[in-house]
N, C-alpha and C positions, 0 to 999 in steps of 0.2 A: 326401695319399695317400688314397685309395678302397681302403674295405675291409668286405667284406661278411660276412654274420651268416646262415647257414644251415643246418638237421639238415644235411644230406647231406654237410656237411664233416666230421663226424662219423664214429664207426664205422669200416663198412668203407674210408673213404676215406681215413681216415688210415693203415692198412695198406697200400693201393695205393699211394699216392704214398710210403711209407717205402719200401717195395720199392725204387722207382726212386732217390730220391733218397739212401741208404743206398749205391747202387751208383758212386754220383758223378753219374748223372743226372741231368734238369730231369723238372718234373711240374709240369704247370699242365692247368687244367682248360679246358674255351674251349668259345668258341659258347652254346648257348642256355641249359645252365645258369646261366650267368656272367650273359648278358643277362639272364634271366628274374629270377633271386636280386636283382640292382639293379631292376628296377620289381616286385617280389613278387609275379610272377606263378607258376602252379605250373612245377615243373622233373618234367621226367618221365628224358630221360637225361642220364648223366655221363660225358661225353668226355673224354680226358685225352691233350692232348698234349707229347710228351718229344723230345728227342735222342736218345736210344736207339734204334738199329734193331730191328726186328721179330723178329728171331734172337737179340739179347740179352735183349728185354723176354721171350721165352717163357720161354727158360733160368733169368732171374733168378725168374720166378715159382712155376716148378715147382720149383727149388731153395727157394722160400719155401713147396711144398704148395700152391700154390693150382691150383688148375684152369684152364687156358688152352684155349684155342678159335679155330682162327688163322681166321677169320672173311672177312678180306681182305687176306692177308697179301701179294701182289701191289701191293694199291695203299697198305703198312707198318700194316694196323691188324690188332692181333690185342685180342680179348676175354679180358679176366680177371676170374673169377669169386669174388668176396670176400665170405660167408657168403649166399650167395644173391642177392647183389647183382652185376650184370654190369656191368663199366667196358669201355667201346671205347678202346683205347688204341694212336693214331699218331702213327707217326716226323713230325719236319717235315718239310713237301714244298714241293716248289718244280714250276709246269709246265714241264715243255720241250718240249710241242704239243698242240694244242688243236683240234678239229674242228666246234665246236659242239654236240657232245653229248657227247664225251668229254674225257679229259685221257690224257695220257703224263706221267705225274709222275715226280722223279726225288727223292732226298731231301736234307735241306737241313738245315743246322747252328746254324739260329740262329731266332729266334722272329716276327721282324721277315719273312725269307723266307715264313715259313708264313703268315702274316697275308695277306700278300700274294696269295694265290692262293684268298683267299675272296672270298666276294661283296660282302657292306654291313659296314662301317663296325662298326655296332652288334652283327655275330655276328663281330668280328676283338678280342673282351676274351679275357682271359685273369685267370686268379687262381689262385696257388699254396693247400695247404693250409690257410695263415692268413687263407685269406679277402681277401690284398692284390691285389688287379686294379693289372696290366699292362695298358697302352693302344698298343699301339705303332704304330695309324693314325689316333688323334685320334676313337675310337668315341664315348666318353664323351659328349661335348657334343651328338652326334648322338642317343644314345639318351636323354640328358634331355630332349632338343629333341624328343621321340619324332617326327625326320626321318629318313627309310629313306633314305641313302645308299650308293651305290654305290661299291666302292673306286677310287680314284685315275680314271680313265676308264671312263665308264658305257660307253662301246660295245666297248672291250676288253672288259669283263666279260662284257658280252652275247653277245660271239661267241665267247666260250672260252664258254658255255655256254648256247642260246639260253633253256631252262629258267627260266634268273635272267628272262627278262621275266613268267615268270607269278610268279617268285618276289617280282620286287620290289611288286608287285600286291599278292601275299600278305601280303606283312609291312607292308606301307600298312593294309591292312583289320586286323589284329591289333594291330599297334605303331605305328602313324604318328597323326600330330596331325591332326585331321580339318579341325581352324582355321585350324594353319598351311598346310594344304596341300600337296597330291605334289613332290616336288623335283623341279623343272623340267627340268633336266639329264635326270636318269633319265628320266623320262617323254618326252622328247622321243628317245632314243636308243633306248627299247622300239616308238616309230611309227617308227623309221627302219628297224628290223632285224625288224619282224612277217615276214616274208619266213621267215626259220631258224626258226620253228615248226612250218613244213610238214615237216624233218625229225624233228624228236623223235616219241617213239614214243608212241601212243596211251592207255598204261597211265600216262606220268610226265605227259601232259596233263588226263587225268582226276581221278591224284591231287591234282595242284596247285589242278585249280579247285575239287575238292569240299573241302578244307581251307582255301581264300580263301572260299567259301560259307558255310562252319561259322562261321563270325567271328559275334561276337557280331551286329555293322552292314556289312558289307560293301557296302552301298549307295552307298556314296562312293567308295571303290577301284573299282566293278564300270563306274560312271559314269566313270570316269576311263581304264578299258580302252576302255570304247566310244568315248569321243574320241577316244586314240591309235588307232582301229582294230583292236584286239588282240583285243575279242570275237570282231567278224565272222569276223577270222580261224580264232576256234574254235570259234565259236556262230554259226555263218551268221544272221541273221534276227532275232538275241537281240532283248529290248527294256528294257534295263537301265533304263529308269524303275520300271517296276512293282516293282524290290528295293525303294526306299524306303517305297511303300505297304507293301507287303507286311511288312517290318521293321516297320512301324506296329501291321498289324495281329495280329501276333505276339505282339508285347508286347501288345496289350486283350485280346487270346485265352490271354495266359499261356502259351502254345506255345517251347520251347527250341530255338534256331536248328537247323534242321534240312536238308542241302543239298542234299536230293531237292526236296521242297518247292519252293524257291529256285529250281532246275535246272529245275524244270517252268513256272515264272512265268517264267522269262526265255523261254522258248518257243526258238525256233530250229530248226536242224538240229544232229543231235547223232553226225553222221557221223562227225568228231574223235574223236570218246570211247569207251573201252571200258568199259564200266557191268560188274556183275555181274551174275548170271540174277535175282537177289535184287534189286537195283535197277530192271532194267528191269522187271521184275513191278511192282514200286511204280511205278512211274510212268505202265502201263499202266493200271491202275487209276485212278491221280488224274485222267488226260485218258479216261476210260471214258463213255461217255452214263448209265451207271448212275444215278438219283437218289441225292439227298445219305439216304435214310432207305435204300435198300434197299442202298447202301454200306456205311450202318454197319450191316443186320440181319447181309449178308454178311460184314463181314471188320472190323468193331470202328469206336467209334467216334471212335479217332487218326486212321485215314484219311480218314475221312468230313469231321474237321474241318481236314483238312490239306487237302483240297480245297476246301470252304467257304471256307477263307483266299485259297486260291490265288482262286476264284470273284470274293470279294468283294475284293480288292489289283483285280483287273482293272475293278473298274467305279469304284474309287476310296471306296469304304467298307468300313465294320467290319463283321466277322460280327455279324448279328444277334442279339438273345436269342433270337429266333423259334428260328431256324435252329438254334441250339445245342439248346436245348430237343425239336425232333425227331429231331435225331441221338443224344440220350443216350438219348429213348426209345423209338427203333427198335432202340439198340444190347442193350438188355435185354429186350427180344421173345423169345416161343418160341414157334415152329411149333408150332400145333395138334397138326397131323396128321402120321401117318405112310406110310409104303406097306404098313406091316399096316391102315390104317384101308380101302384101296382094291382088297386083296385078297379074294376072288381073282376079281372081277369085272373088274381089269384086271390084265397082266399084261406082262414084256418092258419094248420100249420105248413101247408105249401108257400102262403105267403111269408108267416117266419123264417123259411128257409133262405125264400129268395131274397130279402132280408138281409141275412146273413153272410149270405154268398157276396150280393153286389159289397156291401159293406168291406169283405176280408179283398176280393175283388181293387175296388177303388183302393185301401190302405197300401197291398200291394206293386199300387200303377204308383207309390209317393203321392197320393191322393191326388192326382194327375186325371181321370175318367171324369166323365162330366156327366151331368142329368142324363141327356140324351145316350151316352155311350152305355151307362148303366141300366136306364128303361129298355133298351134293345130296341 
């Protein structure tokens, strides 16, 4: 028997799941808490799925005082909020049709059902209050093996939801054995089905790859899309060698994986993707002609050496000390001068100019020109 040791069974979760199972209910917890608690990685939410329909689980709760939140009560998960802590908590489901990006689920009475209509192996655990994990598709040996397996037929999977191909990508770069290697199967059935990417929608393509980026080394997973062709598909052009430099030089730079960074070094066409106005700013920036000092006098010097990085992955070395050294100390620079020092000899947009000028002028000299050199 497997049986895990975690705060979060603690507290308010021994409230939630008395709720349910006080009522005669099931309560088990599943997915990535479950996974993460077995390799002790952090757990961020607590999923808890039951037998109970979605009309009993509010009733029971609010009869218990707690606050309920029917969140997605359509597809059986309603949120219960237990002293500040929110649990997602759904009925079991079973699909009864599947289009590639959605599901028609219907609900299902046994745990085995529910398992079944998720994706890998390793996020179909479960474990009640005491911490005892239920396996009821053989996860276990997969997530010691840390091999991202698909449930029962990788290509069913993948066309109940074409998603699962960036997801299995995902969980390769976070949880997979980099030794042992992508599971064959899977990776062979995400090159056969790239085709159902061109439907999903451009916000759950962006999320997926900027969260497979975040990964501590994604450099292996990312290699392994461009094989199967999954990049191309979503990064026309990419050049998935340059993540391993790059991961190299990350880590000599001390730099915390970061997926704009990443997303700018693999280059491509980024037509696929919907970024935010806050993203594409950043990235405008990194591929800008702007020099690496007048980057960082401009807008600090994170981006300055997030570019640098990006620079020095593409020619196949490390930032230098050089380089680091005039980015820190362009980044602590202050302009001389002001537009009271040019008034009222210039004014308007004559004065933005000149402005401008002494500005690109002094960054130029190594920020070397002084008041007076600049005033003329």
């Amino acid at each position: 028997m497997t049986r895990i040791s975690a705060e979060w069974l603690n507290g308010p979760s021994k409230q939630v799941c008395a709720m349910l199972t006080d009522a005669g209910y099931q309560a088990w917890f599943v997915g990535g808490c479950v996974r993460n608690a077995l390799i002790d990685a952090p757990v961020s939410d607590l999923d808890i799925s039951t037998d109970a329909r979605p009309e009993a689980v509010m009733k029971i709760a609010k009869s218990w005082g707690l606050r309920v939140v029917p969140t997605g009560i359509e597809h059986g998960t309603v949120t219960v909020v237990v002293e500040g802590t929110p649990f997602e908590i759904t009925t079991f489901r079973r699909d009864v049709a599947t289009d590639g990006r959605r599901a028609v689920v219907a609900f299902a009475d046994t745990m085995e059902e529910d398992a079944r209509r998720r994706d890998f192996t390793m996020n179909a655990l479960y474990c009640d209050i005491d911490g005892e994990v239920a396996d009821p598709l053989g996860g276990l040996p997969d997530l010691e093996a840390r091999r991202v397996r698909f449930i029962d037929d990788a290509d069913q999977r993948i066309k109940e939801d074409y998603l699962r191909i960036l997801r299995f990508f995902r969980f390769h770069a976070w949880y997979g054995d980099v030794d042992g290697g992508i599971d064959a199967d899977g990776l062979a059935a995400c090159a056969e089905n790239i085709d159902g990417l061109v439907g999903l929608s451009k916000e759950r393509v962006t999320a997926e790859l900027l969260k497979l980026l975040s990964a501590p080394d994604p450099a292996p997973a990312v290699a392994s899309m461009g094989a199967a062709g999954v990049l191309g598909q979503i990064l026309a052009g990419a050049a998935p060698q340059i993540l391993a430099v790059l991961v190299h030089v990350e880590g000599q730079a001390g730099l915390a994986p970061y997926p704009i960074r990443r997303l700018v070094a693999l280059g491509g066409v980024r037509d696929g993707l919907r970024l935010t106005n806050a993203q594409e700013k950043r990235i405008e920036l990194l591929v800008s002609d702007a020099s690496l000092p007048a980057l960082a006098f401009e807008r600090g010097a994170e981006i300055a050496i997030d570019r640098a990085a990006i620079e020095a992955a593409s020619l196949g070395h490390e930032i230098s000390a050089k380089a680091l050294a005039q980015i820190n100390f362009a980044a602590n620079q202050i302009f001389p001068i002001s537009a009271a020092d040019l008034m009222p000899r210039l004014q308007g947009a004559a004065l933005g100019k000149a402005l401008q000028k002494a500005k690109a002028d002094w960054i130029a000299s190594n920020f070397q020109l002084t008041k007076a050199d600049l005033i003329g």
